[in-house]
C-alpha positions as CSV (number, residue, x, y, z in Angstrom):
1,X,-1.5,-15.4,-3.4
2,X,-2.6,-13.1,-5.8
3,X,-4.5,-14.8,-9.0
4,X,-3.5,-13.6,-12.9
5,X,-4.8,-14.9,-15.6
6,X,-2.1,-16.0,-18.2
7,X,-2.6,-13.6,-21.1
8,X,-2.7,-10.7,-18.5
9,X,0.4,-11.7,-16.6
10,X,2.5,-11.7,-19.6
11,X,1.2,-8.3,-20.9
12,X,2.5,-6.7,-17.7
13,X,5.4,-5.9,-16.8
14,X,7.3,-6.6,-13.2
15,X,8.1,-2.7,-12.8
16,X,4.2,-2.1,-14.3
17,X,3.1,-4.6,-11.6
18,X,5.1,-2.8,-8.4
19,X,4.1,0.8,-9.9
20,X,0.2,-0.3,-9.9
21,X,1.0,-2.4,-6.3
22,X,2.4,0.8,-4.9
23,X,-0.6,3.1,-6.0
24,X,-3.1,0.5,-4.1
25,X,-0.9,1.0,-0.9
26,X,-1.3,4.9,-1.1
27,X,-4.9,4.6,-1.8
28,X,-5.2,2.5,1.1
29,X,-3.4,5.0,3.5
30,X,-5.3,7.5,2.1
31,X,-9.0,5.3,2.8
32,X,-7.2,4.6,6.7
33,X,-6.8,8.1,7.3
34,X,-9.6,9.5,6.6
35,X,-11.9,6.6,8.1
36,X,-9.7,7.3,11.4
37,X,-10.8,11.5,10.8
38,X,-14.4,10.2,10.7
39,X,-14.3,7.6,13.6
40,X,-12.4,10.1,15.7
41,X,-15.5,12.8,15.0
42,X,-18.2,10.3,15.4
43,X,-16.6,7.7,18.6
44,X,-15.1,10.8,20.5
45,X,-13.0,8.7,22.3
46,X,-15.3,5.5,23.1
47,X,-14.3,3.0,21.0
48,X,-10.7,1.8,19.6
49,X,-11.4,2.2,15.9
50,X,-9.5,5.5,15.5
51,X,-6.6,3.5,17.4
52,X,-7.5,0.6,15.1
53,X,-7.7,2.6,11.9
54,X,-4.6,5.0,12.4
55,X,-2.4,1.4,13.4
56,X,-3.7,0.1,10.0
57,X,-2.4,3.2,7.9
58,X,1.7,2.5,10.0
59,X,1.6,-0.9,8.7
60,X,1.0,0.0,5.3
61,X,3.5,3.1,4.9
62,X,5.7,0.4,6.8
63,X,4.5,-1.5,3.1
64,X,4.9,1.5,1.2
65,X,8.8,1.9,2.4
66,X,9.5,-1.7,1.7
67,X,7.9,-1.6,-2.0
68,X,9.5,2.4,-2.7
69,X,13.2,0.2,-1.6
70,X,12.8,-2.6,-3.8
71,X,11.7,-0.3,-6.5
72,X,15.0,1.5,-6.2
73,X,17.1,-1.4,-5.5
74,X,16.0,-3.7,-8.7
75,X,15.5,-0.5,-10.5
76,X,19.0,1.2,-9.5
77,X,21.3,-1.0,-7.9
78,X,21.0,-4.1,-9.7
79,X,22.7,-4.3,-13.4
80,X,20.3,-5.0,-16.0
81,X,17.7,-4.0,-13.9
């Protein structure tokens, strides 16, 4: 459950909130990919953290997807939205 205090959760918007939500996802993939570049250099193969690492990065585009959808669905699709 993600904490905001009340002055700050009324000063931002919904559509604010998913923009800054989705920005944190696509830093993240970014972080997974290139820790997975620097495992695969330094494990060569021994260890599972590249495996690790690279499944981490799927789940959050898998993330990514879902918030890019519900951005265009409450943005486009429903009225008033």
């Amino acid at each position: 459950m993600l904490l905001i205090p009340c002055g700050l959760a009324s000063a931002i918007a919904p559509q604010k909130m998913l923009d800054i939500l989705i920005l944190l996802v696509l830093f993240g993939i970014i972080v997974s990919l290139g820790s997975g570049l620097i495992f695969l250099v330094q494990d060569r193969g021994k260890t599972q953290r590249t495996v690790i690492s690279l499944s981490v990065r799927v789940a959050l585009a898998a993330l990514l997807l879902a918030l890019l959808a519900y951005g265009f669905v409450t943005k486009f699709m429903i009225p008033g939205g």
